[in-house]
C-alpha positions as CSV (number, residue, x, y, z in Angstrom):
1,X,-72.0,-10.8,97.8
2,X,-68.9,-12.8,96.9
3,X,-70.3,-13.9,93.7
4,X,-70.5,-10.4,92.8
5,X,-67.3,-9.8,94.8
6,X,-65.8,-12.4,92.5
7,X,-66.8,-10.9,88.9
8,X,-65.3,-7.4,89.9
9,X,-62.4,-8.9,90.7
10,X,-62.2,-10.9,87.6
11,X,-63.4,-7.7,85.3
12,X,-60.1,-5.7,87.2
13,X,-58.1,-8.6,86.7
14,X,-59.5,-8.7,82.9
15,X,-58.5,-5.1,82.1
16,X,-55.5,-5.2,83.8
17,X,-54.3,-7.8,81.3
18,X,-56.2,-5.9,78.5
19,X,-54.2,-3.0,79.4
20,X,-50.6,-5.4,79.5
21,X,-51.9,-6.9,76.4
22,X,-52.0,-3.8,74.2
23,X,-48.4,-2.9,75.5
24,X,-46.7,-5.5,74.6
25,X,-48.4,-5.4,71.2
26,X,-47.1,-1.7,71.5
27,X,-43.4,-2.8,72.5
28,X,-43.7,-5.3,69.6
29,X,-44.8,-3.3,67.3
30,X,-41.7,-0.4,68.2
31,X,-39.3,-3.7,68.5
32,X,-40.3,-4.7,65.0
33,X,-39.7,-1.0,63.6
34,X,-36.4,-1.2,65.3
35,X,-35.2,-4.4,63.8
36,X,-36.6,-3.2,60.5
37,X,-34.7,-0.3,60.5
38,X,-31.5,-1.8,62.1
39,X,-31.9,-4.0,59.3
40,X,-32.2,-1.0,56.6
41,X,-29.0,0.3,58.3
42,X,-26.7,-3.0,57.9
43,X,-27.5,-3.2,54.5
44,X,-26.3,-0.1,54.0
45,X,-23.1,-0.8,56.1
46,X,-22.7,-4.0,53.9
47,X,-22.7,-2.1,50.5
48,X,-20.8,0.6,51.2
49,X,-18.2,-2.3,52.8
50,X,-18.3,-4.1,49.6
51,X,-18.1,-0.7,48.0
52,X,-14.5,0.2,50.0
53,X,-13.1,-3.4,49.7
54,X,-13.5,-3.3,45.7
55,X,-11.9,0.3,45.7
56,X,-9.0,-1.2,47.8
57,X,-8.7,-4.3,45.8
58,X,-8.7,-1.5,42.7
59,X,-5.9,0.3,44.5
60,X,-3.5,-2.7,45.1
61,X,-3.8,-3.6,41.7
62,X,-2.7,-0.3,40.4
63,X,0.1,-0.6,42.9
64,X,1.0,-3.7,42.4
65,X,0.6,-3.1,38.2
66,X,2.2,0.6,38.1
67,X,5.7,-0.7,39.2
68,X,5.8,-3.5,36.5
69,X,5.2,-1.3,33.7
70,X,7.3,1.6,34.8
71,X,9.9,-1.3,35.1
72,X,9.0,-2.6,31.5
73,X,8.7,1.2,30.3
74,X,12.1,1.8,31.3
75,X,13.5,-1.6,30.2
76,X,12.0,-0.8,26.9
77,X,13.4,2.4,26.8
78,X,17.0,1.4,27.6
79,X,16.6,-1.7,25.0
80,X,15.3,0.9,22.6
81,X,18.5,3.3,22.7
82,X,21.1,-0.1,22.6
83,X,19.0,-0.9,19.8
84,X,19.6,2.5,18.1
85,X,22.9,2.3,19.1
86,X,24.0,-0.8,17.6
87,X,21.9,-0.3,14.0
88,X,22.7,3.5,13.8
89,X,27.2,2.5,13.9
């Protein structure tokens, strides 16, 4: 009798850690997918990034650029009517 006692305890035991087993293959499996797709999600958080911080960049140069040539456009300008001033006496 405890031989026999002894086995059905063991086969209990045995599914018991079957049944833990395919859980955690299950939790895995859904941890996997959620890495993968967190993954997925920071790449797209990363190119879009890059995508803002070249339209920035873009933007401070034209800021930075409009100022100089307005400045030289009017310079120019100004030069331009001395310069028909002096050659048109």
């Amino acid at each position: 009798m405890t031989l026999e006692h002894e086995y059905q305890l063991s086969e209990i035991e045995r599914q018991k850690l079957s049944k833990e087993s395919a859980n955690l293959r299950h939790q895995l499996k859904q941890l996997e997918a959620d890495r993968k797709s967190l993954a997925d999600e920071y790449i797209k958080l990363k190119t879009g990034y890059m995508s803002l911080t070249d339209d920035i960049q873009r933007e401070v140069c034209v800021n930075f650029i409009l100022p100089l040539i307005f400045d030289c456009t009017t310079e120019l300008v100004e030069f331009s009517g001395l310069y028909i001033k002096i050659y048109t006496q």
